[in-house]
N, C-alpha and C positions, 0 to 999 in steps of 0.2 A: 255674514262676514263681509269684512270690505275687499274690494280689488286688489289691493295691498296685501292683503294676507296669503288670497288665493296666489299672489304670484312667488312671495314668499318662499310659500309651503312646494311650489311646483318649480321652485328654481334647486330647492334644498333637494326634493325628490330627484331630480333629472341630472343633478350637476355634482352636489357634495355627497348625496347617498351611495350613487358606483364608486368612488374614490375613496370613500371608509373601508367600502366593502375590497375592494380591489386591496388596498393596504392592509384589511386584516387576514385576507387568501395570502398574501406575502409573507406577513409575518410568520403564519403557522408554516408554510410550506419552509420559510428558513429554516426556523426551528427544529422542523422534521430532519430536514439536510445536516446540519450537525448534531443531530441527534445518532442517523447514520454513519456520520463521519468518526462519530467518537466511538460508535459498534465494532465499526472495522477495523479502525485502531489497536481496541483493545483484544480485539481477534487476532491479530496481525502479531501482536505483543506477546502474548500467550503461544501463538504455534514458534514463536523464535527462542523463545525460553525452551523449548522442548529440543530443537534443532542446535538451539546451541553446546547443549549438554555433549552432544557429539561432535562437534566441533573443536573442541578443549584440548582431546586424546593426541595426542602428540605424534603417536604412530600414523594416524592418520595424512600425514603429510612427506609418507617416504611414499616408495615404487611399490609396494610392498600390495599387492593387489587383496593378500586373505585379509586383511585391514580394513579393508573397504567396500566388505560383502554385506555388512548389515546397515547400508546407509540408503541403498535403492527405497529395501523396505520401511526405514525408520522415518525417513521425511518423501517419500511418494504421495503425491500430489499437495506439498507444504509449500515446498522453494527445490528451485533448479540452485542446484552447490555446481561451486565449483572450486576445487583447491589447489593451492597452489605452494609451491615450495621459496624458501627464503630467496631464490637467486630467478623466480618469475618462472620454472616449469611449470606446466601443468600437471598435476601431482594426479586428479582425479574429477569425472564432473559426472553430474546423473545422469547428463545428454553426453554421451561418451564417443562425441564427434574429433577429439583433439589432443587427448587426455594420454600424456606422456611422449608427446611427437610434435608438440612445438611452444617454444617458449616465448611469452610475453614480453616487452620491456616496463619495468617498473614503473614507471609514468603513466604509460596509461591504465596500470590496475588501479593507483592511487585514485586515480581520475573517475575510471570504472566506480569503484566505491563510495569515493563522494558522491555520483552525481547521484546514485539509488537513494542518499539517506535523504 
């Protein structure tokens, strides 16, 4: 083979063969990432259908504390709730730091909630 070849072959080896390879390590690990991303999602999806079922009940958002004895155990370790009543009380939360003893102002629950979605 001539000298031309051999440098060729050893410029293709040293130079454009890690860059194939490095871009095809990339590509599979993207794929993997939103492969993940769409798991969790659809995990995420699925325990909120379940949490929301309880959410719905109307009682749920008085003083009314026997109302809100089966919610510790029905979403424990799903989502931290917290409820709140039409004028920004605190109706109710699973972390029961605050819960009927100080009222929010409306702007920032709104706020609150968009910025989670």
């Amino acid at each position: 083979m001539k000298i031309r070849t051999w440098l060729f072959l050893s410029f293709f080896v040293v130079m454009v063969l890690p860059a194939v390879v490095i871009y095809a390590i990339y590509s599979i690990l993207t794929a993997w990432n939103e492969q993940q991303s769409l798991n969790e999602y659809l995990e995420l999806v699925s325990q909120y259908q379940d949490v929301r079922d309880y959410l719905t009940d109307p009682e749920l958002y008085t003083f009314d504390y026997r109302a809100h004895e089966g919610i510790e155990e029905d979403v424990e370790g799903v989502a931290d709730i917290t409820l709140y009543r039409e004028d920004g009380y605190i109706v109710h939360q699973t972390n029961p730091v605050r819960a009927g003893t100080q009222r929010e102002a409306m702007p920032s629950i709104y706020e609150a909630y968009t910025t989670q979605r």
